[in-house]
C-alpha positions as a LaTeX table, in Angstrom:
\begin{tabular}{lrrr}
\hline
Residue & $x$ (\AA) & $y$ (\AA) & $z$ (\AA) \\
\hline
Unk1 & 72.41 & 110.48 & 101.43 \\
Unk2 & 73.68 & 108.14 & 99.18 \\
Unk3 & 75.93 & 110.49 & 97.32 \\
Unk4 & 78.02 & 111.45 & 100.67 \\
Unk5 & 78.13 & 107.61 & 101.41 \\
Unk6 & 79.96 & 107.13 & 97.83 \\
Unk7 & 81.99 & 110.09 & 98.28 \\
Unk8 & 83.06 & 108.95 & 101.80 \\
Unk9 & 83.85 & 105.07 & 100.19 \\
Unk10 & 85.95 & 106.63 & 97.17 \\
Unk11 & 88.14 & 108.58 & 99.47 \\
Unk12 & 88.71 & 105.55 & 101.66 \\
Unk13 & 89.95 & 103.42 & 98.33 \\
Unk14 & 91.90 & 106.67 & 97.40 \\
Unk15 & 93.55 & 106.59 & 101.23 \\
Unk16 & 94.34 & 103.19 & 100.50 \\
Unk17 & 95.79 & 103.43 & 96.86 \\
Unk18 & 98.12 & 105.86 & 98.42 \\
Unk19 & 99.14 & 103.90 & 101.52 \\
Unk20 & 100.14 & 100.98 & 98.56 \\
Unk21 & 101.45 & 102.88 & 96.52 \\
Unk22 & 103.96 & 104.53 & 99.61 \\
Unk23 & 104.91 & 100.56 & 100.76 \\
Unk24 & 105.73 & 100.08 & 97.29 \\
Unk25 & 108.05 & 102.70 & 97.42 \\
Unk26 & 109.86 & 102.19 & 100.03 \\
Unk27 & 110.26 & 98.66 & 99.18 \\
Unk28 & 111.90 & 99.53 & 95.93 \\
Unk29 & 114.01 & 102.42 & 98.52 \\
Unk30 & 114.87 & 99.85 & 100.45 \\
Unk31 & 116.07 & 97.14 & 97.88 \\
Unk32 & 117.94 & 99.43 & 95.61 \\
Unk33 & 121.59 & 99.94 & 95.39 \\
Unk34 & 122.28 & 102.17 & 92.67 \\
Unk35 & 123.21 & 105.84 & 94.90 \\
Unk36 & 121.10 & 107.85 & 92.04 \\
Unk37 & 118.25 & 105.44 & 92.15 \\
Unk38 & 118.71 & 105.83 & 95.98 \\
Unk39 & 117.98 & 109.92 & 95.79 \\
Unk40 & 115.32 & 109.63 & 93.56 \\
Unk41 & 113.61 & 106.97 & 95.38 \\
Unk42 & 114.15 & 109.13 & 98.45 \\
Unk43 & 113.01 & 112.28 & 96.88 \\
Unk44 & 110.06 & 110.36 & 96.07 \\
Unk45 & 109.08 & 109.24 & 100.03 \\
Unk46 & 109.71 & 112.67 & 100.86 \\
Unk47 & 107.35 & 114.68 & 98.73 \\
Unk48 & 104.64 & 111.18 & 99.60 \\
Unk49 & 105.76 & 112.00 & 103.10 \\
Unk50 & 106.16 & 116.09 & 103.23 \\
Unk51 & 104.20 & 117.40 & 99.91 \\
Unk52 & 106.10 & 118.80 & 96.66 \\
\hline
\end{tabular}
């Protein structure tokens, strides 16, 4: 049992590295100015959001 249980806790901190690293994201999407920085910040969200 205790290998499922670690399994199960090191996909939770993965779910959670992700959902950081997406608000981080879209912080720096919202902040920025530069249009180009602007597209590739956005390109970014969408293949977090939609896949590659």
């Amino acid at each position: 049992m205790r290998p499922a249980s670690k399994s199960f806790e090191d996909g939770i901190e993965a779910d959670k590295r992700k959902q950081h690293e997406f608000f981080e994201l879209a912080e720096r999407f919202r902040r920025a100015s530069d249009p180009e920085e602007i597209m590739r910040l956005g390109d970014q969200l969408g293949c977090m959001i939609f896949g590659d």
